[in-house]
N, CA, C and O atoms as a MOPAC input file, in Angstrom:
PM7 MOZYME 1SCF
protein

 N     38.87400 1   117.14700 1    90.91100 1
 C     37.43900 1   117.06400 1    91.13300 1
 C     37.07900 1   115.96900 1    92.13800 1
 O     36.47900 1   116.12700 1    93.20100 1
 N     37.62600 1   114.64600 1    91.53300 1
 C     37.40900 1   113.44700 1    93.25000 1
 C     37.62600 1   114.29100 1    94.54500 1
 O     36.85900 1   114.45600 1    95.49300 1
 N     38.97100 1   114.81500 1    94.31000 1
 C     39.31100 1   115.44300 1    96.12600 1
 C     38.26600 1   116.56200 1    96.66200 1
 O     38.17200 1   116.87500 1    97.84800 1
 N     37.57800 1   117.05800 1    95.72000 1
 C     36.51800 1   118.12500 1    95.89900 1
 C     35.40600 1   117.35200 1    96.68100 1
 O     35.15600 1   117.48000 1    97.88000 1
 N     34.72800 1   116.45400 1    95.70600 1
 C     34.16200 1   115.55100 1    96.35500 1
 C     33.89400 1   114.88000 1    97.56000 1
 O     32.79800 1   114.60400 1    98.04800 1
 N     35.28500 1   114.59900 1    98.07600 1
 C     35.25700 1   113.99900 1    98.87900 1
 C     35.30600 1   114.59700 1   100.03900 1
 O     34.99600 1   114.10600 1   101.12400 1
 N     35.88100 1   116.16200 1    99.72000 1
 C     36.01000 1   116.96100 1   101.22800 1
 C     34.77600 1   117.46800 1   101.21300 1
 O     34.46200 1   117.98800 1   102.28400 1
 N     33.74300 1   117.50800 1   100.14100 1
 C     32.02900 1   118.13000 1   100.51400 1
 C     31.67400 1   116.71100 1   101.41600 1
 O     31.25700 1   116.80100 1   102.57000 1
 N     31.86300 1   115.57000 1   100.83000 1
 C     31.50500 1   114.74100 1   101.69300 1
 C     31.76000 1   114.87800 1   103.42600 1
 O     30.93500 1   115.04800 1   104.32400 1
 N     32.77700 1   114.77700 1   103.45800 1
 C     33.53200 1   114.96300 1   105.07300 1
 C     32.37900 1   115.63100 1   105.62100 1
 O     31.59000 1   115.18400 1   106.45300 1
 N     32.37500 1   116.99400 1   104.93300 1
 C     31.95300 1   118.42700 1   105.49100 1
 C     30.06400 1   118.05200 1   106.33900 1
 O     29.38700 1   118.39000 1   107.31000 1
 N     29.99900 1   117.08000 1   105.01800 1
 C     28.24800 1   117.02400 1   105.55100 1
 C     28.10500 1   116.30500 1   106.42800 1
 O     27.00400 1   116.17900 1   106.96300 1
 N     29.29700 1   115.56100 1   106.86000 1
 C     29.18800 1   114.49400 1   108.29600 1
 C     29.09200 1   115.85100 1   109.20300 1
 O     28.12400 1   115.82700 1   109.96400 1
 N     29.66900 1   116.69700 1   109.25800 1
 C     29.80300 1   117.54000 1   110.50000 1
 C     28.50200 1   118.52300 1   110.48000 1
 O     28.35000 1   119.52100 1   111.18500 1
 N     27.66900 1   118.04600 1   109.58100 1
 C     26.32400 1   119.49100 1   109.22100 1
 C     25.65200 1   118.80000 1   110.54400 1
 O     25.79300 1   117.63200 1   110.90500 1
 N     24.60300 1   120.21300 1   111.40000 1
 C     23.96500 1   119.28700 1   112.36400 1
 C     22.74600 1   119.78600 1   111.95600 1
 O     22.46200 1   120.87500 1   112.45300 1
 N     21.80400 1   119.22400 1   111.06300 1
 C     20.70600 1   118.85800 1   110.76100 1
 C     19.18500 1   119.07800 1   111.38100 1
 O     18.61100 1   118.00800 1   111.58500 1
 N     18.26800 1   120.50700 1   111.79000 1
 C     17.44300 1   120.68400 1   112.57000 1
 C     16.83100 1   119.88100 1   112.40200 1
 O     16.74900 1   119.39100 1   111.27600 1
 N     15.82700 1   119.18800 1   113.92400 1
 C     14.47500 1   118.21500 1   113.60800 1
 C     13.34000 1   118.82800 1   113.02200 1
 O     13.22500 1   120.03500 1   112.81200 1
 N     12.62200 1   118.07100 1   112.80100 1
 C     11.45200 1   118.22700 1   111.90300 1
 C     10.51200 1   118.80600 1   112.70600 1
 O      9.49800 1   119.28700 1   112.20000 1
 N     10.69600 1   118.82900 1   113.85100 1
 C      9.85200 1   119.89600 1   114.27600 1
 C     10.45600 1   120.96900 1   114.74200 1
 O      9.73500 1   121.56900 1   115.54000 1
 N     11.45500 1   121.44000 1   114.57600 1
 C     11.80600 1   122.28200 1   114.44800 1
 C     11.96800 1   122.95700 1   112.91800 1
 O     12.06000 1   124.18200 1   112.84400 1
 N     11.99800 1   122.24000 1   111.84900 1
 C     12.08600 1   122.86700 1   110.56200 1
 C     10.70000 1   123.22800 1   110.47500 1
 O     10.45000 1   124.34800 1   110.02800 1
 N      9.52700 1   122.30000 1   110.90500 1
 C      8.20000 1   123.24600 1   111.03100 1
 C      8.28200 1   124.30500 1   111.61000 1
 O      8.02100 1   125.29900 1   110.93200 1
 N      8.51900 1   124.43000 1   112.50000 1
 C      7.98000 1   125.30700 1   113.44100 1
 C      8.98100 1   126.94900 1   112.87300 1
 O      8.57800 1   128.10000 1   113.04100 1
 N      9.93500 1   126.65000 1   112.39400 1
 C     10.94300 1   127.65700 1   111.56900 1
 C     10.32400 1   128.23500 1   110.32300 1
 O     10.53900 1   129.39000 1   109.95500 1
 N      9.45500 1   127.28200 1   109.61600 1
 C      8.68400 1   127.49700 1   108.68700 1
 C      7.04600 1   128.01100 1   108.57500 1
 O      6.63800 1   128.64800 1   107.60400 1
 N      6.25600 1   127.65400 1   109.63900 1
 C      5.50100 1   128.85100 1   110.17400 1
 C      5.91400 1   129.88800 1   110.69300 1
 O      5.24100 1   130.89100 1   110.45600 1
 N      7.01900 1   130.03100 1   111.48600 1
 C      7.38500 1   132.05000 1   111.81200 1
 C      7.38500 1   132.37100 1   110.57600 1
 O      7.16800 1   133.56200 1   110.35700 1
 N      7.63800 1   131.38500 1   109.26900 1
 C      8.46700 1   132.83200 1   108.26300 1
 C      7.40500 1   132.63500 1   107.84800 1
 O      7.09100 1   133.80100 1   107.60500 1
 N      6.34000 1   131.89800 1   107.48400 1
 C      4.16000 1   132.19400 1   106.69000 1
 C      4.14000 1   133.14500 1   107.46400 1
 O      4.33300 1   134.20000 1   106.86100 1
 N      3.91700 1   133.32700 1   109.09900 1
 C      3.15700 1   134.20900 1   109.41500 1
 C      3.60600 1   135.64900 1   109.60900 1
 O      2.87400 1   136.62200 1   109.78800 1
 N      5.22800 1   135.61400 1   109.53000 1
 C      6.07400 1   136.57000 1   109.56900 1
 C      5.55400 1   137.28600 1   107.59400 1
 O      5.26200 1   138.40000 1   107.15900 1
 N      5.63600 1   136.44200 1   107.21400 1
 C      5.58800 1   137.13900 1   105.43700 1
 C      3.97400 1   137.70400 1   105.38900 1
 O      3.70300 1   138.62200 1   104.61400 1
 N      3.17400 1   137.25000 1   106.04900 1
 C      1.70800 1   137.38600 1   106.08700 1
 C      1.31200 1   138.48600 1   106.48600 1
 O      0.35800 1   139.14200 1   106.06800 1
 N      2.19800 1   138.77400 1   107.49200 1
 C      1.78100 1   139.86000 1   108.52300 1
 C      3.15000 1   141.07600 1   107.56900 1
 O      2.93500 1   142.28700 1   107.50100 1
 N      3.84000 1   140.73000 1   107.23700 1
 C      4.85500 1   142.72600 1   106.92000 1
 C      3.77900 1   142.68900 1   105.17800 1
 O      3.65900 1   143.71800 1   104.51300 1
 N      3.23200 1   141.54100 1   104.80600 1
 C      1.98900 1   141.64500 1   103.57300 1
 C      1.06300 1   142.68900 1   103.69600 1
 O      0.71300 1   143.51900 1   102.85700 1
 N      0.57400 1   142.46900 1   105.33500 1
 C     -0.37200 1   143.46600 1   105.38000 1
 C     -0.28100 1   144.58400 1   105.72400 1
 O     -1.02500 1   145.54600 1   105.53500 1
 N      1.21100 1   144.42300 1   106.56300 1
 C      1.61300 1   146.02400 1   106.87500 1
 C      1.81100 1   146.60400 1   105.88300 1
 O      1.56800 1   147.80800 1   105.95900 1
 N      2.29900 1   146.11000 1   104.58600 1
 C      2.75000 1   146.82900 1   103.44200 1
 C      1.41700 1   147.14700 1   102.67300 1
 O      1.44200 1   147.92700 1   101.72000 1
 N      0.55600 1   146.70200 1   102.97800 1
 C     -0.95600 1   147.14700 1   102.45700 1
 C     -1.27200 1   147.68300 1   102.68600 1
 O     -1.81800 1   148.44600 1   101.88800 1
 N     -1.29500 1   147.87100 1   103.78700 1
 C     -2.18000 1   148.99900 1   104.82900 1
 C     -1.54800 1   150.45100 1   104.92700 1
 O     -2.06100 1   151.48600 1   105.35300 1
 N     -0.23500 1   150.21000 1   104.38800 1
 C      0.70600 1   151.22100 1   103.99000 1
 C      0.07300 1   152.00400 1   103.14600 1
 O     -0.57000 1   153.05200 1   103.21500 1
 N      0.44600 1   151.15700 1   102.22000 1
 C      0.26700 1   151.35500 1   100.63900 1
 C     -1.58700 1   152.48700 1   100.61700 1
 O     -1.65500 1   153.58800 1   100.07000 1
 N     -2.49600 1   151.97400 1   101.15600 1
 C     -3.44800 1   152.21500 1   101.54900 1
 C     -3.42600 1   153.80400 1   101.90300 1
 O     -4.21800 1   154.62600 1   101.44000 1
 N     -2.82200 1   153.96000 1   102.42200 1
 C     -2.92300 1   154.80600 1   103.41000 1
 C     -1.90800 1   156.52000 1   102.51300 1
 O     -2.16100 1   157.71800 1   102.63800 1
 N     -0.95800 1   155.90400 1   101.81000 1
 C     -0.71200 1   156.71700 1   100.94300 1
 C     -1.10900 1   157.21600 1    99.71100 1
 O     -0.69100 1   158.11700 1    98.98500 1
 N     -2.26500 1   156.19700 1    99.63000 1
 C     -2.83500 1   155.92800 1    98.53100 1
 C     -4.21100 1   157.14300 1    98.58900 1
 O     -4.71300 1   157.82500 1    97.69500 1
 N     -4.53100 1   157.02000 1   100.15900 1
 C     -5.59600 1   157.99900 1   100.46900 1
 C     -5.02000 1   159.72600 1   100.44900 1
 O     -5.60100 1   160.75300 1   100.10000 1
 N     -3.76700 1   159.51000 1   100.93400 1
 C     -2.69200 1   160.88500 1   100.57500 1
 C     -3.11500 1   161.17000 1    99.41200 1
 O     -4.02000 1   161.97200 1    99.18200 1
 N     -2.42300 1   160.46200 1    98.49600 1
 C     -2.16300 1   161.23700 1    97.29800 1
 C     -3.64500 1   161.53200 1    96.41600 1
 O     -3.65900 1   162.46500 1    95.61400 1
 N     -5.02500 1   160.57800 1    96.64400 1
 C     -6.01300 1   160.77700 1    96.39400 1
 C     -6.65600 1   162.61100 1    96.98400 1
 O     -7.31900 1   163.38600 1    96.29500 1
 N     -6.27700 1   162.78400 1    98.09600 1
 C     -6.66800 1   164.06100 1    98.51400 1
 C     -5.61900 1   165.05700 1    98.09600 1
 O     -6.03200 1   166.19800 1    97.89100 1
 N     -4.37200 1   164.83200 1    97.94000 1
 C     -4.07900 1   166.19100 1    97.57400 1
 C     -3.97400 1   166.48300 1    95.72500 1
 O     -3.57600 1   167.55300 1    95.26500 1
 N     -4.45800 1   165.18900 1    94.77800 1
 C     -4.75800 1   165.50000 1    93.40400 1
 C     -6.53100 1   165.83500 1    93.59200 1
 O     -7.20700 1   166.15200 1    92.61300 1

């Protein structure tokens, strides 16, 4: 278990760490990315919804 340890350690020296504005800016595509297939899936939904209303 130490030697486990110690090679996660190593490992995270070599992680290269995005800046913070870049972890923003990664993190608004995916709000407005989730926001927007939200409404496509609504408008979907909607729309089959008007289907199946007309043919019952």
């Amino acid at each position: 278990m130490p030697n486990f340890l110690k090679e996660t350690r190593n490992e995270m020296k070599h992680v290269v760490w995005p800046s913070r504005t870049r972890t923003i800016a990664y993190t608004v595509v995916i709000i407005v990315l989730s926001v927007a297939i939200g409404y496509g899936l609504s408008g979907v939904d909607g729309i089959f919804r008007s289907a199946l209303r007309s043919i019952i």
